[in-house]
N, C-alpha and C positions, 0 to 999 in steps of 0.2 A: 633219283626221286621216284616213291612209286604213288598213282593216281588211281585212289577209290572214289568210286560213285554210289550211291543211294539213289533210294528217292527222296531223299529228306537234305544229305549234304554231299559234298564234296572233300576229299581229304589226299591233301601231300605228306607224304610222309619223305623226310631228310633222310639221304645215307650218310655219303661223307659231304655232302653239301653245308659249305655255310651260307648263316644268311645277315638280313639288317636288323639286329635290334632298332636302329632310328627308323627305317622304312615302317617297321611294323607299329614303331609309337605311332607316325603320321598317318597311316591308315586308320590306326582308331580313333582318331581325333578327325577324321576327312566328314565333311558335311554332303557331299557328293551323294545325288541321288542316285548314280551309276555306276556304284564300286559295291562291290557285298564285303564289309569289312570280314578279318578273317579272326579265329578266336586260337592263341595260340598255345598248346599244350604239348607235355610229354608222354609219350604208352611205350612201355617198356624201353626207358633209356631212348627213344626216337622221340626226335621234334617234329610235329605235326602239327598241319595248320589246318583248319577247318571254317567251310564257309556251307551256310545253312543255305540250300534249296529249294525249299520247301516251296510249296504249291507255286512254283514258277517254271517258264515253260522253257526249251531249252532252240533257241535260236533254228538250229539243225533243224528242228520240226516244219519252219518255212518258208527258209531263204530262199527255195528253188520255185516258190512262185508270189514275192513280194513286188507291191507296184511303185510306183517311180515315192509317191509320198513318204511310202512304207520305207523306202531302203533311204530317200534322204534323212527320216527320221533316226534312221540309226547311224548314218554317217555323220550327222550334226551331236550326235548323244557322242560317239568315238571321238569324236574331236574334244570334246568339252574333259574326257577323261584324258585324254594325251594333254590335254593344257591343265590339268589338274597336277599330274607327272613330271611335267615339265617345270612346274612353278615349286617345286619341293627337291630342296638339296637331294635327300636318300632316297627318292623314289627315282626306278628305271625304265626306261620302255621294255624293256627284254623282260621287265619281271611281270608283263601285263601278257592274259590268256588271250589270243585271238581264233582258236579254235571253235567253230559255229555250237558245237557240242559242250560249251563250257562259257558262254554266250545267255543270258537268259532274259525271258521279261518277265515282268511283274503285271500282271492282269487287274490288280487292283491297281496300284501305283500309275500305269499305265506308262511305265519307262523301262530302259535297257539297261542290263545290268552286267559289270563285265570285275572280272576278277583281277586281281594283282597277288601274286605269290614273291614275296621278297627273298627269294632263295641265290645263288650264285652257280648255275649250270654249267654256263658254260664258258670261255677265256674270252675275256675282255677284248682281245684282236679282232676277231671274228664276231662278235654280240651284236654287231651295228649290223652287222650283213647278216646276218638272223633274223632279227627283224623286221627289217626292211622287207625279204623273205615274207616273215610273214604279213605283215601290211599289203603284201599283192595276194596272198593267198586269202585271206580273208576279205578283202573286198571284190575278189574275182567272184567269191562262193555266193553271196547275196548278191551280186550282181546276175546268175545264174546262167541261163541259156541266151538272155535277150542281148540284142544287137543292137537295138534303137531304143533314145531314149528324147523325150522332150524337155528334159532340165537339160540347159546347157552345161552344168555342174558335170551331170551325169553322162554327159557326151563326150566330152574331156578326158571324164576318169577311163571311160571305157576305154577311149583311142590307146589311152597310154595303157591300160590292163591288155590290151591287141598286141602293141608295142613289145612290151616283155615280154610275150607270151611265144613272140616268135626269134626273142634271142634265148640260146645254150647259156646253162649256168656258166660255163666255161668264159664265154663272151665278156669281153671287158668291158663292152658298151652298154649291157644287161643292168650293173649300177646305179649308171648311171640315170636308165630311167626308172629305177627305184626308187633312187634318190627321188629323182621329178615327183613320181606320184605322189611319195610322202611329203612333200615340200606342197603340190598343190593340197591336200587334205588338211595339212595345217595353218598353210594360209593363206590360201586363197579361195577357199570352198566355202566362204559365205558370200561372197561377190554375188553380183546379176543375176540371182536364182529365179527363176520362173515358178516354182513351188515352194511356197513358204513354209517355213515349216510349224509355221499356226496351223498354217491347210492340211499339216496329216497329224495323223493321231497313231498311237498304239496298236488301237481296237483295229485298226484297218489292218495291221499285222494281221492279228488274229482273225479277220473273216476274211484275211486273203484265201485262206485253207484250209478246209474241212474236212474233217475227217471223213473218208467214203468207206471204207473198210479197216478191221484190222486183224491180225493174223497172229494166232500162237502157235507158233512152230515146235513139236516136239521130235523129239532124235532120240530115242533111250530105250532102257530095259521091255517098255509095251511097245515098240515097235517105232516107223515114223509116220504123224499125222501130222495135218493141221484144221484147227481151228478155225472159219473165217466168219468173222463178226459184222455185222451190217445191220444190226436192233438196234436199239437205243439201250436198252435191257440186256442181257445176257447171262443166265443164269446156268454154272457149271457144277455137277456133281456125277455121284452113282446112277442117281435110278433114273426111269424112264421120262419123270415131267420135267428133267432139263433141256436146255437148249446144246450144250455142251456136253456129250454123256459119257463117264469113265470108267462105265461099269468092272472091266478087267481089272481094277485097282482098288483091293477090299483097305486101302490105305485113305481112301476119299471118302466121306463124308455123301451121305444121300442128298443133302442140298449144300455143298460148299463155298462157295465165292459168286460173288454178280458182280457183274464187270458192265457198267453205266457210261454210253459215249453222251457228253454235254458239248455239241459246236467242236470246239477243238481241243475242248480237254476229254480224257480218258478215267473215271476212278473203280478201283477196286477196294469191292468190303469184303470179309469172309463175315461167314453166316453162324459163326457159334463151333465151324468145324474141330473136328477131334483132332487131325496131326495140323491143324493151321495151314495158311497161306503167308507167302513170305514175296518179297519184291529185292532183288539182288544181295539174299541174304538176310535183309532185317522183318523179320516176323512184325505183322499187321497184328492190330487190337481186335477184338471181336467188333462189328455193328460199326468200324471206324472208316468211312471213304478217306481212302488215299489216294492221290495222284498219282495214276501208271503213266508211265511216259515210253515214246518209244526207242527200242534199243534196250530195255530193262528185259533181265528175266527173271518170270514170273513162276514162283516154284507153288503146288497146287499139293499138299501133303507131301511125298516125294520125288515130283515129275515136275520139272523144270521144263519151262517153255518159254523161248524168245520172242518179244513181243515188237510187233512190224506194223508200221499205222501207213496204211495207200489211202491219198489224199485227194480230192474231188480236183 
């Protein structure tokens, strides 16, 4: 299976993979405000699924410093899509994303939004202990650096994320406390919580972590630089009144792209340039802010630059 990113969508494309026609009826029919239904087409002879991204943020951006509210918030949203899964013949847990980078919120909505790809990867012997897999990996990742937690919920998970963390996959007893942890996230993690999860919001995600810089790294034909942005503004071009200046590259435009930090989102406009600006490939409209995200690169006429967000 191979996995394109945008800034706009997400796309599988099948090789020799099959997958569920009935999984994919029950996605489009899922009421679920925490699935981004997938739209399913063919490009050349390949079946491809595609789910829109668009102006949502990508989890990865700030797991590594969300607070006790923030992260039950998202393990009470994961749970509600595992019992969404659970309750539907053709849907499977192995077909749900748990990679932080594939993860996203909705800043309007103000919910987590997590994907379902109904494809058939890998052998059904082995699919249970895959997941499982990933259920510790993904709750280890927003769990992040901390030790200590005041939800009892999140005291629990932790011991047992300890737990596994110190058996070899080899270990036969490693299982079994997979097993455990996904056993307590399914049913036992709404018991005796000390933080309700009326008492977090979204929004708390999102002012967990701000942006304090951000970085365009280039590696190419004009040499290596970087970039490092800390305005709110940021205007790149040729000539001397930008903030950004490329003069060595008669391929850029004298006032090219502004690159606009809002709180925790990033957008890029191009200004009318001659060879454009492009975000992993998909050329930007003139005058149009798009959401840059980080991990994207950001091609600038013909100098691609990776884009790096260091966080307050």
């Amino acid at each position: 299976m191979n996995i394109n990113k945008s800034f706009s969508h997400i796309s599988y494309t099948l090789d020799n993979e099959e997958y569920s026609k009935l999984a994919l009826k029950m996605l489009a029919g899922s009421k679920s405000l925490n699935i981004i239904k997938p739209v399913n087409i063919r490009n050349n002879g390949a079946r491809r699924f595609m789910y829109s991204v668009k102006d949502l943020s990508e989890l990865t951006s700030v797991c590594s410093g969300l607070d006790e509210g923030s992260i039950c918030l998202i393990l009470s949203r994961y749970k509600g899509v595992i019992r969404e899964i659970e309750s539907q013949t053709f849907l499977k847990k192995k077909f749900l994303e748990l990679e932080p980078d594939r993860i996203f919120i909705d800043s309007t909505t103000r919910e987590v939004k997590f994907i379902i790809v109904p494809a058939f990867s890998d052998s059904e012997s082995d699919s249970h202990r895959i997941f499982l897999e990933k259920n510790y990996s993904f709750i280890s990742r927003i769990f992040g650096n901390r030790e200590s937690f005041v939800d009892r919920r999140l005291q629990d998970l932790s011991k047992i994320c300890v737990d596994i963390k110190g058996k070899k996959e080899d270990d036969t007893s490693r299982i079994e406390w997979l097993e455990k942890l996904f056993a307590y996230i399914s049913k036992e993690y709404d018991q005796n919580c000390v933080i309700k999860e009326d008492d977090a919001d979204i929004s708390d995600i999102e002012n967990s972590m701000k942006i304090k810089e951000i970085e365009l790294n280039y590696d190419g034909e004009y040499g290596i630089f970087t970039f490092y942005i800390t305005k709110k503004t940021f205007f790149i071009g040729k000539s001397d009144g930008n903030d950004g200046i490329l003069a060595m590259n008669p391929a850029v435009s004298r006032t090219h792209c502004r690159i606009d930090i809002d709180g925790d989102k990033v957008y890029i406009t191009d200004l009318g340039s001659s060879n454009h600006t492009y975000i992993d490939g998909l050329m930007i409209t003139d005058d149009q802010n798009v959401l840059l995200k980080d991990g994207s690169v950001l091609r600038i006429a013909d100098m691609d630059f990776k884009v790096v967000f260091n966080y307050e």
